[in-house]
Backbone as a ProteinNet text record, in pm:
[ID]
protein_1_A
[PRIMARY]
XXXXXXXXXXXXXXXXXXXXXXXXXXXXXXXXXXXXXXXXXXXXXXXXXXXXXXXXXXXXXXXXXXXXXXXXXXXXXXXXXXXXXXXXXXXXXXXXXXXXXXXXXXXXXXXXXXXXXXXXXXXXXXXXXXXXXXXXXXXXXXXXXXXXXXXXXXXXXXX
[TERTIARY]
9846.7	9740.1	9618.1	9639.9	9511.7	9440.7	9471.8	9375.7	9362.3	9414.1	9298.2	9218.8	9140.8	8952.5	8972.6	8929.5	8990.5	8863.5	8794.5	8695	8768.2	8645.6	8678.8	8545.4	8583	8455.1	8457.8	8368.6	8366.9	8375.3	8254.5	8260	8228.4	8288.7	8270.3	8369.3	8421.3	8513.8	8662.9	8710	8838.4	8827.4	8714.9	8705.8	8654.8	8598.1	8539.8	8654.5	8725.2	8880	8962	8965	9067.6	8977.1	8851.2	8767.7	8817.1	8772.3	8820.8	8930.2	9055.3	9173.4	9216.1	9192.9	9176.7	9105	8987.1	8912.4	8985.5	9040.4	9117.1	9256.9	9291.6	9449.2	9389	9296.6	9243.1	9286.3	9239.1	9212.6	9103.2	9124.6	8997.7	8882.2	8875	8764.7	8733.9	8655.1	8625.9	8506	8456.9	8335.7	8319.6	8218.4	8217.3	8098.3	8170.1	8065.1	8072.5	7946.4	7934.7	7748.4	7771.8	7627.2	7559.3	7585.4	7539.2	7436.1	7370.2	7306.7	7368.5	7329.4	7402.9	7352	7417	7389.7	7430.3	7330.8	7349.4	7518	7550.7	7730	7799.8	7759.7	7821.9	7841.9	7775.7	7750.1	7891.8	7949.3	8137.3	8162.2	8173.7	8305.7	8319.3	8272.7	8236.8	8154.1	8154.9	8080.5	8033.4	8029.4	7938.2	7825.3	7771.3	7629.2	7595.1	7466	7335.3	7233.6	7159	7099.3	6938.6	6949.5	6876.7	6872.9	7036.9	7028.6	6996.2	7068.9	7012.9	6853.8	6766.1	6643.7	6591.7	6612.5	6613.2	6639.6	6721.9	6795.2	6844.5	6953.4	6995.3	7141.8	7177.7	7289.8	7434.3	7543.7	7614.4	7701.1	7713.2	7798.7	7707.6	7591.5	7485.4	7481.9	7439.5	7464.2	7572.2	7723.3	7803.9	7849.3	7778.7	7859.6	7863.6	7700.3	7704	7814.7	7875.1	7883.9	8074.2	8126.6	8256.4	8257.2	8164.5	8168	8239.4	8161.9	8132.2	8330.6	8356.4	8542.5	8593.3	8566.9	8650.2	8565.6	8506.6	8442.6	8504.7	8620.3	8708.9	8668.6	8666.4	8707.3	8551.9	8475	8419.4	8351.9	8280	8251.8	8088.3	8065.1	8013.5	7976.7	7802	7816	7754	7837.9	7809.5	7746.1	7659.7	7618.4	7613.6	7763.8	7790.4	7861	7888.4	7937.7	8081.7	8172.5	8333.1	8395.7	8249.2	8303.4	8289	8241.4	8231.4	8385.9	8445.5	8574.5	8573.8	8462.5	8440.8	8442.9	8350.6	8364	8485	8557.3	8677	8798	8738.2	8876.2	8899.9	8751.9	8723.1	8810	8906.5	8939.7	9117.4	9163.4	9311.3	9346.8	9269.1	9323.9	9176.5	9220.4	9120.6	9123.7	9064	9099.1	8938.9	9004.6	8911.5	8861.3	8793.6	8825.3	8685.5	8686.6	8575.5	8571.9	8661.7	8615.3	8694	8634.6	8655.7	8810.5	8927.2	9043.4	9059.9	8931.9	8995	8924	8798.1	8763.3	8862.7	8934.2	9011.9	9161.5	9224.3	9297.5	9243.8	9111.8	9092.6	9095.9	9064	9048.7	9206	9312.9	9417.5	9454.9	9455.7	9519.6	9428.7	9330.9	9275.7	9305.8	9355.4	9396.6	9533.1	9578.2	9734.6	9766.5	9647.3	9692.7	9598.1	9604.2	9508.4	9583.5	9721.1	9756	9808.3	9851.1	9824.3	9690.7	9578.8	9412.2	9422.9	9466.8	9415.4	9602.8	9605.4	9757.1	9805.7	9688.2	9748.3	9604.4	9599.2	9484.3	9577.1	9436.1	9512.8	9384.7	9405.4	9324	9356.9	9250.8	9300.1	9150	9181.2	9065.5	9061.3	8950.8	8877.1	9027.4	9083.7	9191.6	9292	9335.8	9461.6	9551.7	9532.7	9634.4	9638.5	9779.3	9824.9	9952.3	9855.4	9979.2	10076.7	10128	10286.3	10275.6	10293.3	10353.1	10484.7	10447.5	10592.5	10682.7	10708.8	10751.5	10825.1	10795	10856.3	10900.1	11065.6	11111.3	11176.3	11184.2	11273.1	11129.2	11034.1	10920.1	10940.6	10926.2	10992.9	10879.7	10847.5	10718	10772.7	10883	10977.4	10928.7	10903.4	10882.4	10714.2	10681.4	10547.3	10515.7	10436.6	10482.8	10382.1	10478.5	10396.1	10308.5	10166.5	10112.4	10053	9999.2	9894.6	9763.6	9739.5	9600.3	9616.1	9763.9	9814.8	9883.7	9846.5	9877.4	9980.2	10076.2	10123.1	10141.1	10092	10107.2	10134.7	10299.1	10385.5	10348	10247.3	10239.7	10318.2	10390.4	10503.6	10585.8	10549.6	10625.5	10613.7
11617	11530	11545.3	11586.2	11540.4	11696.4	11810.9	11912.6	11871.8	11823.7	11781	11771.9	11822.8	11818.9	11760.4	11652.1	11566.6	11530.3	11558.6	11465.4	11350	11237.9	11146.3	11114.7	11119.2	11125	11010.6	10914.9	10772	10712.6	10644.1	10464.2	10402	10346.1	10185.2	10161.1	10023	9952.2	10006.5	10108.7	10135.6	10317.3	10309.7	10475.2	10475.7	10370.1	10365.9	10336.2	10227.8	10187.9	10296.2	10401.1	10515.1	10552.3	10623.1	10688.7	10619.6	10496.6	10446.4	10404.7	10430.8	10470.1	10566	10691.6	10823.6	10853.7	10798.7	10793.8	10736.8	10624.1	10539.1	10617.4	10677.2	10765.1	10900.6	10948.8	11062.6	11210.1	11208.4	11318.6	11413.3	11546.5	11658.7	11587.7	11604.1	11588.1	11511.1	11439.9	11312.2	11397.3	11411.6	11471	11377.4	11310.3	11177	11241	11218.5	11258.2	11148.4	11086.4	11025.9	11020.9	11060.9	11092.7	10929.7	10826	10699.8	10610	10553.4	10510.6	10353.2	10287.2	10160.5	10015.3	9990.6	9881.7	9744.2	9658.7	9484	9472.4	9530.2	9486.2	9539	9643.1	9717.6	9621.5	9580.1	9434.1	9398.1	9348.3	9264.1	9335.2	9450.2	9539.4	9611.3	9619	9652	9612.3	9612.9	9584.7	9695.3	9819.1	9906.6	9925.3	9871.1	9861.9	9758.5	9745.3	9637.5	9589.2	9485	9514.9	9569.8	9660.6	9760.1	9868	9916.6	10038.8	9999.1	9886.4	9856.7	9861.2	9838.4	9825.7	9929.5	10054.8	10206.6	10276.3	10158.7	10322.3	10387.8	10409.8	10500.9	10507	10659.5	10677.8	10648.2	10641.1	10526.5	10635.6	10764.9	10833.6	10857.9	10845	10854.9	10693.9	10612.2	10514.1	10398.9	10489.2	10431.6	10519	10624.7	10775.4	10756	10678.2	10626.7	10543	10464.3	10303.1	10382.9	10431.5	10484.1	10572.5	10647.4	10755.7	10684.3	10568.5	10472.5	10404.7	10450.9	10395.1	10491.4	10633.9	10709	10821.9	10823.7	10989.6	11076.7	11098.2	11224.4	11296	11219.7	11207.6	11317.3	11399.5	11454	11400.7	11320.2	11229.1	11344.7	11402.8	11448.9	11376.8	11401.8	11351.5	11536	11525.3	11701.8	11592.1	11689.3	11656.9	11779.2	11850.9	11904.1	11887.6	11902	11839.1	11869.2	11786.1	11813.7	11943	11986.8	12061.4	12252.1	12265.1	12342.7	12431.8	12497.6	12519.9	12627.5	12674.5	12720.3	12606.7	12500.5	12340.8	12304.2	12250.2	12209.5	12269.5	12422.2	12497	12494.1	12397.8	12426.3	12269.6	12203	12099.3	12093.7	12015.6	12028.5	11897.2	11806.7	11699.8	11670.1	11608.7	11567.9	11427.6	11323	11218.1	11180.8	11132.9	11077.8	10938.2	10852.8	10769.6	10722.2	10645.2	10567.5	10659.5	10770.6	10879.8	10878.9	10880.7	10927	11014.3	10944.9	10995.1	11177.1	11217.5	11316	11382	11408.3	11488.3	11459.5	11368.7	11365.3	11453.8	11479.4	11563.3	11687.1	11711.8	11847.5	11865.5	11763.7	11824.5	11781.2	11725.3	11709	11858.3	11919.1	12075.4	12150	12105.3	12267.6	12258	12128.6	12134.9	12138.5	12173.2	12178.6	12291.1	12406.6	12535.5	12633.4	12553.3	12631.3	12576.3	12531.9	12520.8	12643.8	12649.2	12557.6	12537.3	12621.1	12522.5	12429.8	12344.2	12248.6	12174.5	12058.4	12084.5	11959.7	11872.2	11728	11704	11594.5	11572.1	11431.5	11346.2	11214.5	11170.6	11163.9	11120.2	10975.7	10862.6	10724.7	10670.7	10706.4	10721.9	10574	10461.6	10371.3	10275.1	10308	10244.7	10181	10247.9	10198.5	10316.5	10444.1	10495.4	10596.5	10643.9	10715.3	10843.4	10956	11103	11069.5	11146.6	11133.8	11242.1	11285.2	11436.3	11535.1	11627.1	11673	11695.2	11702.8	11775.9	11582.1	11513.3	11334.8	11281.4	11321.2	11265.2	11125.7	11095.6	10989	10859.1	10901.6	10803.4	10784.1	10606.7	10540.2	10493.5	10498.5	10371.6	10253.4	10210.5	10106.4	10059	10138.1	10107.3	10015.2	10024.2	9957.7	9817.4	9717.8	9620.6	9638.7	9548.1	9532.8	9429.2	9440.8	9329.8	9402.8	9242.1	9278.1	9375.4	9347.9	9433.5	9550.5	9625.4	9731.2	9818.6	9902.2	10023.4	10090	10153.2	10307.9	10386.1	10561.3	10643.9	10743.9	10800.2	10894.1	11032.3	11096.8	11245.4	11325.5	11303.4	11419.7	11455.2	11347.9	11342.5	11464.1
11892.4	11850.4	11941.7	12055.7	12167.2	12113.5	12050.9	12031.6	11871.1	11817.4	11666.9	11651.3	11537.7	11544.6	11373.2	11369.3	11220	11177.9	11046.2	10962.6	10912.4	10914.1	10839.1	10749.7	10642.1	10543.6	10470.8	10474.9	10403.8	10508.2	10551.4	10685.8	10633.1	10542.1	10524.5	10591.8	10511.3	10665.6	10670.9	10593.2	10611.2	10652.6	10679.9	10707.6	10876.2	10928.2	11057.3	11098.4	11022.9	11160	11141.5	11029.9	11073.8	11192.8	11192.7	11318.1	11444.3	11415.3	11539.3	11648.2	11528.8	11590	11630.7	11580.7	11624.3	11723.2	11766.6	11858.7	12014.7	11973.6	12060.2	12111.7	12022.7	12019	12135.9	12091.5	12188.4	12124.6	11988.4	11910.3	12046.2	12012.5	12054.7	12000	11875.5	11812.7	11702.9	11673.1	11566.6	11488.4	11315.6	11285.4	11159.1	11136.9	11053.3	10946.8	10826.9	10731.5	10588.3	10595.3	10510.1	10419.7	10310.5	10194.9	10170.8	10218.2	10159.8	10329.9	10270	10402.8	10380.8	10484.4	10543.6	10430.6	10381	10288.4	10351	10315.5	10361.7	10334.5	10178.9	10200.3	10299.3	10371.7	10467.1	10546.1	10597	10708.2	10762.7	10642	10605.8	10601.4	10577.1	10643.6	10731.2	10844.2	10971.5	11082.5	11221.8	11293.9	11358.9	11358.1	11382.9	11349.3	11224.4	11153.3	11214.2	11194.1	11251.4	11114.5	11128.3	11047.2	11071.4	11162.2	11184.4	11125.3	11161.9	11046.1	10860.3	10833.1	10682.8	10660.6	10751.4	10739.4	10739.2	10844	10876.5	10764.4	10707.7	10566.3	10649.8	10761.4	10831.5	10754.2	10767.6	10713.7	10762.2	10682.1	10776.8	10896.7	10868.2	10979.8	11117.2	11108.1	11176.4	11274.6	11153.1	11243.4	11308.8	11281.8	11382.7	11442.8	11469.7	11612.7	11745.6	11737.4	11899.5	11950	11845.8	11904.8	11914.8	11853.2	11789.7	12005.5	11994.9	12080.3	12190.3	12237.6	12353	12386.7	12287	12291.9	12394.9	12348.5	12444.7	12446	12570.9	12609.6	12601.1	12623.9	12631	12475.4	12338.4	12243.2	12200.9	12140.6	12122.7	11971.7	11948.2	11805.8	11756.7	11653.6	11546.1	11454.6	11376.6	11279.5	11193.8	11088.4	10957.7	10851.2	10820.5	10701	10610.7	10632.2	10493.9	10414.8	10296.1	10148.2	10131.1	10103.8	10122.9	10022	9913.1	9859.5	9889.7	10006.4	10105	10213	10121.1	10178.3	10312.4	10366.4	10517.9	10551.6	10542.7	10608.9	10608.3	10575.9	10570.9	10643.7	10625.6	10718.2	10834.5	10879.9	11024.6	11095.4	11002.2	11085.9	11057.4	11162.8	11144.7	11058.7	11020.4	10973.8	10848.7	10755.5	10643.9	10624.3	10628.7	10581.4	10472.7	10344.3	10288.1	10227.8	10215.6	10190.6	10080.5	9984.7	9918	9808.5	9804.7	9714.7	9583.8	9430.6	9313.1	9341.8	9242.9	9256.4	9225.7	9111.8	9069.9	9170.6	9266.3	9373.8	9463.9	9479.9	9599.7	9577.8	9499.5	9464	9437.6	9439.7	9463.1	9604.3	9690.4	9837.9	9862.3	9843	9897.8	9863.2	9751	9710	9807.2	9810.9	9895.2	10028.8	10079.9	10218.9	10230.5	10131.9	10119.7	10122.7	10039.7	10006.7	10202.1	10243.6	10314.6	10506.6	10458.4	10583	10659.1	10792.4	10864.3	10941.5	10920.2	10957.1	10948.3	10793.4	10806.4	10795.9	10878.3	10920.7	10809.6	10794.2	10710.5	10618.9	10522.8	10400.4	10395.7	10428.9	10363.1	10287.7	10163.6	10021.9	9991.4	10053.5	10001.3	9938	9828.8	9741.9	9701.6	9697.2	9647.5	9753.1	9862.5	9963.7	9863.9	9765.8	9673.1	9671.5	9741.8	9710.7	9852.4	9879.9	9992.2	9975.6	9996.8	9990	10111	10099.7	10176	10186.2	10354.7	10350.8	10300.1	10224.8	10189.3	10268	10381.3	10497.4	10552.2	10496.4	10531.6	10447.8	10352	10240.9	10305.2	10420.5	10497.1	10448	10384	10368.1	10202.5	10209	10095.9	10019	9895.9	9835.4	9906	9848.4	9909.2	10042.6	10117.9	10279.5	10287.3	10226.3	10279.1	10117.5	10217.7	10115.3	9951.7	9830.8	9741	9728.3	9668.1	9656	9524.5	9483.7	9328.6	9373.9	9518.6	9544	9588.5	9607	9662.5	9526.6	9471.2	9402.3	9445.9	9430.7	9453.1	9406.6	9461.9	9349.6	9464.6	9425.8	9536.3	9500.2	9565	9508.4	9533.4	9578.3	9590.7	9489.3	9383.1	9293.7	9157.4
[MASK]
+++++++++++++++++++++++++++++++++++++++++++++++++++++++++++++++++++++++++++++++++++++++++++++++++++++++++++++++++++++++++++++++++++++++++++++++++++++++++++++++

């Protein structure tokens, strides 16, 4: 884990606390890419935005790199602003995580980081945060295992 160089693409509020756990864990490298600038709703779901950046129109991977960085120096934090559908981009990291993203682009990037291991070593696609791949390589991992709720989906791709 400590030489991983992992994108996380999508900060709103469930894409900064992956960053920021990874950050905290002491990944190599953190590279944050997100196409949307910082919206007043952003506000509630995170405290890395200001409402500075909403006023700035600053974009949101841009404006929480500093604040993310400031957790752990060791940790090497990036912001790309190139497009996930860029497969030199992509090859260049050991881990994929996506998040906020349209189900059927996100199964294109879970296959292309699937077919393109070991560069890229894992792809976790939790598209609109209702759904979660399972690595093939972890059948000891249950739907069963994590709880149900009405606001929680599951859909086992391994299947």
């Amino acid at each position: 884990m400590a030489s991983a160089h992992v994108l996380v693409s999508g900060l709103r509020g469930l894409g900064v606390e992956i960053a920021k756990n990874l950050i905290l864990a002491g990944v190599r490298a953190v590279s944050l890419q997100d196409s949307g600038a910082v919206e007043a709703r952003d506000l509630s779901s995170q405290f890395y935005f200001s409402a500075n950046d909403v006023a700035e129109n600053k974009n949101r991977a841009a404006a929480c790199a500093s604040r993310l960085q400031e957790l752990n120096p060791a940790v090497k934090v990036s912001v790309v602003n190139a497009t996930l559908e860029d497969p030199e981009f992509l090859s260049q990291f050991n881990v994929v995580v996506v998040t906020d993203c349209p189900m059927e682009k996100a199964k294109r990037l879970d296959e292309f980081c699937h077919q393109h291991q070991p560069s890229i070593g894992e792809s976790f696609a939790i598209p609109q945060s209702r759904s979660l791949r399972l690595p093939t390589h972890a059948p000891h991992i249950h739907p069963t295992t994590f709880p149900r709720s009405p606001h929680f989906s599951w859909f086992d791709w391994r299947a």
